[in-house]
Each structure stands twice: as structure tokens, then as C-alpha cells.
Steps between C-alpha positions, in 0.01 A plus 500: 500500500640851398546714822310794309200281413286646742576905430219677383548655154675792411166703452456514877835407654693829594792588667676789572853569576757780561823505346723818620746457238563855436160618708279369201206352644342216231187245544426210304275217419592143572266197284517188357470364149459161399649304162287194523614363853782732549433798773763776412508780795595850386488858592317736275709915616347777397362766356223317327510723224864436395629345250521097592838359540538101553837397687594153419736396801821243442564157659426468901387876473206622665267793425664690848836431340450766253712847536326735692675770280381374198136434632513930645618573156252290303236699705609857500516478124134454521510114423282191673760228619406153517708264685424103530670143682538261182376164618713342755611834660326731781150458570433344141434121454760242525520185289625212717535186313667204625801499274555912608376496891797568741616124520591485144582806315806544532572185289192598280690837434856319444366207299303784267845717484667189368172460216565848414845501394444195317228591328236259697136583513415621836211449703407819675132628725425714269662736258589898447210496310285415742607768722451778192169374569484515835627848481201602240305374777570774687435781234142291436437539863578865490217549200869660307479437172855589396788614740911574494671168524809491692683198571875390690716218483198219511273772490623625136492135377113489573453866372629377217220258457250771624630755216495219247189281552260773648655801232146693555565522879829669474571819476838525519763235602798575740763194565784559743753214575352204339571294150280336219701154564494271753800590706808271383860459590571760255250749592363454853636458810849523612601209698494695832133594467361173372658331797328764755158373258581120542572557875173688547340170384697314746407692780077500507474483828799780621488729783411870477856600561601215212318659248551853613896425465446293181304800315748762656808236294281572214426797526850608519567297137227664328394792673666851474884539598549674826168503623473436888311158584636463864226733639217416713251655173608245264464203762170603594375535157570111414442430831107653404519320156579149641225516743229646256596232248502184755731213558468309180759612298404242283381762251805635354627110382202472311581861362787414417333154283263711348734700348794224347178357398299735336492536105782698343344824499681642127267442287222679740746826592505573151108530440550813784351795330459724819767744573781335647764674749790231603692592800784284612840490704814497318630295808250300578600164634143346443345527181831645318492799265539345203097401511431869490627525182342188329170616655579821360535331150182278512252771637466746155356817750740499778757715632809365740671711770765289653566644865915451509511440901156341537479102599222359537261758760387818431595695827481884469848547339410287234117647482640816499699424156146391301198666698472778247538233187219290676300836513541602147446083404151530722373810291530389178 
């Protein structure tokens, strides 16, 4: 049973919360949508009269764990953001088969690795475009008929199908650190990271300090260089995400499945007609640089700004580089 099943829907459920990031004072709407018998939890800011904006989030990432400066920005510039858990993150629904519950995924995860690089079909839940559905779920729920689609990392993978498959729905397409290939040897992860991945897998049923010290070892790979994570802000932020999103950590295995074995998106990125800003890190360690570029190549209307000290976060020295290109991209 999904812990949201019993929530009332978003036309009556309402919550409303201060944020004194630079004294701004914002409300918004919490709901649920449904994509057949899959409850996705979002948050709905405001002002109901801007322009909509649909945040796609990346793998293990929860609608909370979106920049607050980007969200403030988003919103003084008169637009509606719209933030969601994919499936298996958050408050969303989790998918807990017997091959991917806590007993067994690690070797699920290790044994599908292997298929990957060999080219072996993979059995996976369900696929990334499933949750492009479960993401026009939310807009459905919302009554919005077509919105700003912007996806990172996994989120940008889905977007992708979003921006493709559902073309009328899109206004314009933004896709910041993610790739039109499965990640490979050659194009994803460096070693470092995918080890941190494979040992998240291993380690389902870690303590709050585990994961805390796990994401801050990640964080320090792919986040921004210098930036202070020994403070008590940044430990009580994950601290708040681990206990919103539960103790089954199952999720972000079967994340990680859906994506090595999801359809090679190429063929689909290059039926994207919407108008298409690419943002990427020259040094990121992740989803490397050179995908920005192919992307680039395969999407006809698109523009690429490659950020030379970005990784793979976009903390306010790196927003600060492409907030006004993200403007002018949102007013076309």
C-alpha cells in the first residue's frame, strides 16, 4: 500500500509554509496524481496565474531537493513552479518486487550492470517512459494543458520523453546535466561515482549518519568546488530528506534499472521540436560533457551553454552563470 493512498486530493489538500530565504514569504499547494496505480505527490508554488514550469528531478532526488534559489527565481520572474517525487522517491509510490526489495538488489543492480555492458536485455519495474507519464500525471491533475519542461540528470532523460512523446504539452524544453544515451563507460560515470551508486545499493538499510556521510562523499565529486558541506545546514537538510523519503532506499536501485534498461532514447530526442536550451558542466564527473554536444547535434532547435566550472549541481555560482539565458529561453 502507497503511504499517500489515503491523502485527499489536491483540490482540497492545502498547506502552507514559510521559507525566509531572503524574507520572501511563498505558499503552495500539495496533491496527488495518479498514472493508473501510481500515486505521484507534488507541490503545485505559485502565483496561479504564472506561467507553468514542470521540474523533472534526477535519480534518488526528491521534490524538497530542488534549489531554493532557483525555485525564488522561477517565481519572481512571474512563473508557476511545479516540483514532483518520481516513483520510488519521497512521498510517491514505491515498486517493491521480490527480485528489487532490500534482500536482493544489490545483486539485481550488479547482475543488470553486467547485462548492460554486454549488451543483455534487462528486466527492469518499469521504464523512463513510464515515469514521462507519471509526470503528465501531474500536469493532468493540475487541469495545465501545456507547461515549461525542465528536467536534470534522470530528470532530463524523462523530459526528454515528455518533450518528444507529449510535443503539444511543451512549451519549451530546458535540459541541464543529462545525455540522450544510456550512460556507458565512455560517457557516464567515472569510476569514483559509480562506486558511491553501487554502494548506495549495498547499503538499503544504512544509518542516518551513513547516508548523510555517503551523500556528503558525493557531493564533494559532483557538486561545486569549494563549497562548505561540514556545516550543521547541509546535515540537516539530508537529515530532513532521509526522513521525509523513509527507510527503503530500495527506490534508487530500481532507478538505476529503469534507466540501463530503458529504450535508447536517439531516435525520440530527435522528433523534439520545442525550443531546446542544453546546459551542462564542462567538468562534470557524471554524465560527461561530451553528451551535451551530441544532444546538441540531435535536437535541430536547441542552444548549448557549457558552464566551464559546473559538475553536476546547480548551486548559486553555477545558477548565477545561466539564470539570465534560462530567462531569455522561458520568453521565447
Amino acid at each position: 500500500m502507497s503511504k499517500i493512498e489515503s491523502l485527499p486530493s489536491y483540490k482540497t489538500f492545502l498547506i502552507i509554509i514559510l521559507m525566509f530565504t531572503n524574507s520572501n514569504l511563498f505558499s503552495f499547494d500539495e496533491g496527488v496524481s495518479k498514472n493508473k496505480n501510481i500515486e505521484i505527490y507534488f507541490r503545485d508554488y505559485g502565483p496561479q496565474n504564472g506561467d507553468p514550469i514542470l521540474l523533472v528531478q534526477g535519480i534518488g532526488g526528491q521534490l524538497i531537493n530542488w534549489p531554493q534559489h532557483l525555485i525564488e527565481f522561477l517565481i519572481e520572474n512571474n512563473f508557476r513552479p511545479i516540483v514532483f517525487d518520481n516513483r520510488d522517491t519521497g512521498l510517491s509510490s514505491r515498486t517493491n518486487s521480490e527480485a528489487f526489495n532490500a534482500d536482493n538488489i544489490n545483486n539485481t543492480v550488479l547482475r543488470n550492470y553486467i547485462r548492460y555492458y554486454l549488451r543483455l536485455p534487462i528486466k527492469s519495474e518499469y521504464t523512463i517512459d513510464d515515469m514521462a507519464d507519471d509526470a503528465i500525471s501531474v500536469l493532468n491533475e493540475l487541469d495545465i494543458d501545456q507547461a515549461h519542461i525542465l528536467g536534470i540528470s534522470m530528470g532530463g532523460m524523462i523530459a526528454q520523453i515528455i518533450a518528444s512523446s507529449y510535443p503539444e504539452r511543451t512549451k519549451t524544453f530546458t535540459l541541464i546535466a543529462s545525455t540522450a544515451s544510456t550512460p556507458s563507460p565512455f560517457n557516464g560515470p567515472t569510476r569514483e561515482v559509480r562506486n558511491l551508486f553501487i554502494e548506495r545499493t549495498k547499503s538499503t538499510s544504512a544509518t542516518i549518519d551513513e547516508r548523510v556521510n555517503r551523500t556528503k562523499r558525493l557531493f564533494k565529486i559532483i557538486g561545486y568546488e569549494g563549497i562548505d558541506l561540514e556545516t550543521d545546514e547541509f546535515y540537516s537538510n539530508i537529515k530532513t530528506s532521509i526522513e521525509r523519503g523513509g527507510t527503503d532506499d530500495t527506490g534508487f536501485g530500481r532507478q538505476l534499472t529503469a534507466i540501463l534498461g530503458s529504450e535508447n532514447r536517439i531516435k525520440k530526442v530527435k522528433l523534439i521540436s520545442s525550443p531546446t536550451l542544453i546546459i551542462h558542466g564542462n567538468e562534470d564527473p557524471l554524465i560527461r560533457v561530451k553528451n551535451a554536444y551530441k544532444t546538441n547535434k540531435l535536437i535541430k532547435n536547441s542552444k548549448l551553454k557549457v558552464i566551464p566550472d559546473m559538475r553536476h549541481l546547480i548551486e548559486p555560482p553555477v545558477f548565477d552563470q545561466f539564470k539570465e539565458d534560462l530567462l531569455n529561453h522561458l520568453s521565447i
